[in-house]
C-alpha positions as CSV (number, residue, x, y, z in Angstrom):
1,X,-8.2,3.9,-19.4
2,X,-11.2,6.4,-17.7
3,X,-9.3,9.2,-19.4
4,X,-9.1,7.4,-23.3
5,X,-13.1,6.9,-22.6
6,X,-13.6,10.3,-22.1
7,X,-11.9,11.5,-25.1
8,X,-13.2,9.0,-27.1
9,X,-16.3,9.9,-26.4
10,X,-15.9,13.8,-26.8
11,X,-14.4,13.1,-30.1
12,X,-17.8,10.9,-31.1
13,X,-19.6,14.1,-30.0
14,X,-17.8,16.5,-32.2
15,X,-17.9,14.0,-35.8
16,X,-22.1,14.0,-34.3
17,X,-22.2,18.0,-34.7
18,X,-20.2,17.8,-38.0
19,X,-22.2,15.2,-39.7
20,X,-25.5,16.6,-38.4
21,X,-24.5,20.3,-39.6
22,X,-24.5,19.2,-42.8
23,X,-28.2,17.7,-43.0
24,X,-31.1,19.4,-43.7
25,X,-31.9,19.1,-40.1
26,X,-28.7,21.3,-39.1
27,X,-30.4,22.9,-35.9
28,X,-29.8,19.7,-34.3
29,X,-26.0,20.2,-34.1
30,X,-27.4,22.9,-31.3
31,X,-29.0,20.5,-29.2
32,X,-26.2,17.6,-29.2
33,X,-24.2,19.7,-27.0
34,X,-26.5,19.7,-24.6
35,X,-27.0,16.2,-24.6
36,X,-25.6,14.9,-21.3
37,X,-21.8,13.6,-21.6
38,X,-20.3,15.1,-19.8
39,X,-23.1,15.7,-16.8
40,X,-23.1,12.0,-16.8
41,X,-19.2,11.5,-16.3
42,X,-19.3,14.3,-13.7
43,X,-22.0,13.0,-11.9
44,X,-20.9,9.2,-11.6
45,X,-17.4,10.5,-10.0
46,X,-18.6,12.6,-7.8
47,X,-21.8,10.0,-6.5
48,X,-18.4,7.1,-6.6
49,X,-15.8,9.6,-5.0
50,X,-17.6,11.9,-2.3
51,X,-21.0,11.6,-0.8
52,X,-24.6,11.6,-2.3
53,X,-25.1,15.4,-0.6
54,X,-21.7,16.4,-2.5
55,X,-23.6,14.7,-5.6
56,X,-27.1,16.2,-4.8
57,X,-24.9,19.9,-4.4
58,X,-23.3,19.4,-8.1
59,X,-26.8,18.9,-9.7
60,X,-28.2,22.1,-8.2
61,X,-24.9,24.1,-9.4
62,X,-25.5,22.6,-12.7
63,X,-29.1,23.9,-12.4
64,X,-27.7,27.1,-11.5
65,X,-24.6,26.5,-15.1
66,X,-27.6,26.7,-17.5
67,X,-27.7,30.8,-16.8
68,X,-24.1,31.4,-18.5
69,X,-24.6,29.0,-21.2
70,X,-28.2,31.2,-21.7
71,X,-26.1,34.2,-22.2
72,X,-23.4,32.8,-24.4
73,X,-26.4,31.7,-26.8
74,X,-28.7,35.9,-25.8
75,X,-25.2,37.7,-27.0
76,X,-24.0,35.5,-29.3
77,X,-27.3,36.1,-31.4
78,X,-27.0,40.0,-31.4
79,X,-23.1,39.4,-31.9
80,X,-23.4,37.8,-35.4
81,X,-25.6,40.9,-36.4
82,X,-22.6,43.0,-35.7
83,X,-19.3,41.1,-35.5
84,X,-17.6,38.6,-38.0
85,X,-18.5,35.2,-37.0
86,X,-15.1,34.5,-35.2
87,X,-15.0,37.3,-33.4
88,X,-18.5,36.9,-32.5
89,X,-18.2,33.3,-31.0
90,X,-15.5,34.9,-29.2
91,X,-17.3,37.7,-27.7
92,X,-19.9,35.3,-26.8
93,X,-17.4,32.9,-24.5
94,X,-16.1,35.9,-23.2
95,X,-19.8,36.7,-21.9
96,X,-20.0,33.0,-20.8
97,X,-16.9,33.3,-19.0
98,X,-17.8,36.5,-16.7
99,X,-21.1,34.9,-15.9
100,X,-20.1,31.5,-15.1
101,X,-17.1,33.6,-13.2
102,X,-19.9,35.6,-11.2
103,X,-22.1,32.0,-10.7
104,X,-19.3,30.4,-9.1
105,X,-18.4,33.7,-7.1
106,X,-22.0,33.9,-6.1
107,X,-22.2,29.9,-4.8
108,X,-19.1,30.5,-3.2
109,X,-20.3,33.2,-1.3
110,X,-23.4,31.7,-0.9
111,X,-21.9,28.5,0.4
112,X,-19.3,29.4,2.6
């Protein structure tokens, strides 16, 4: 049943963007994403599952996971200026996915 939530709720979030991306106000589709969710289902399994350090630990790293999603949105601005916009978006998860590679490289070095 905690799986159907999540879905349905990720699927509520997506018809959001769509509907807003279509107003006048379409900027707002940008900030939706970074509206919670899914912070808020992470975060209530890990404070019900492990300990309130293991909890307090996840909110730093997601302190630290704003600094690939920053560069996903830095290259994916000087992408479109270059690149077709599929090929741009992917470019731009590519760059997200070496920095949250190095982030999670650099905690676990840090950490261990």
């Amino acid at each position: 049943m905690g799986l159907l939530l999540k879905a349905v709720i990720g699927a509520c979030v997506v018809v959001l963007i769509g509907i807003l991306s279509k107003t006048r106000n379409y900027y707002i589709a940008g900030l939706i994403p970074l509206f919670p969710t899914f912070a808020l289902i992470a975060h209530y399994i890990v404070g019900n599952e492990r300990s309130l350090e293991a909890l307090r630990m996840t909110i730093i790293f997601g302190l630290w996971a704003i600094i690939p999603y920053f560069i996903y949105l830095i290259s994916l601005y000087f992408f479109i200026d270059h690149l077709r916009l599929p090929l741009a978006l992917s470019a731009a998860v590519v760059c997200w996915i070496v920095a949250a590679w190095i982030l999670i490289s650099a905690w676990n070095l840090w950490h261990s």
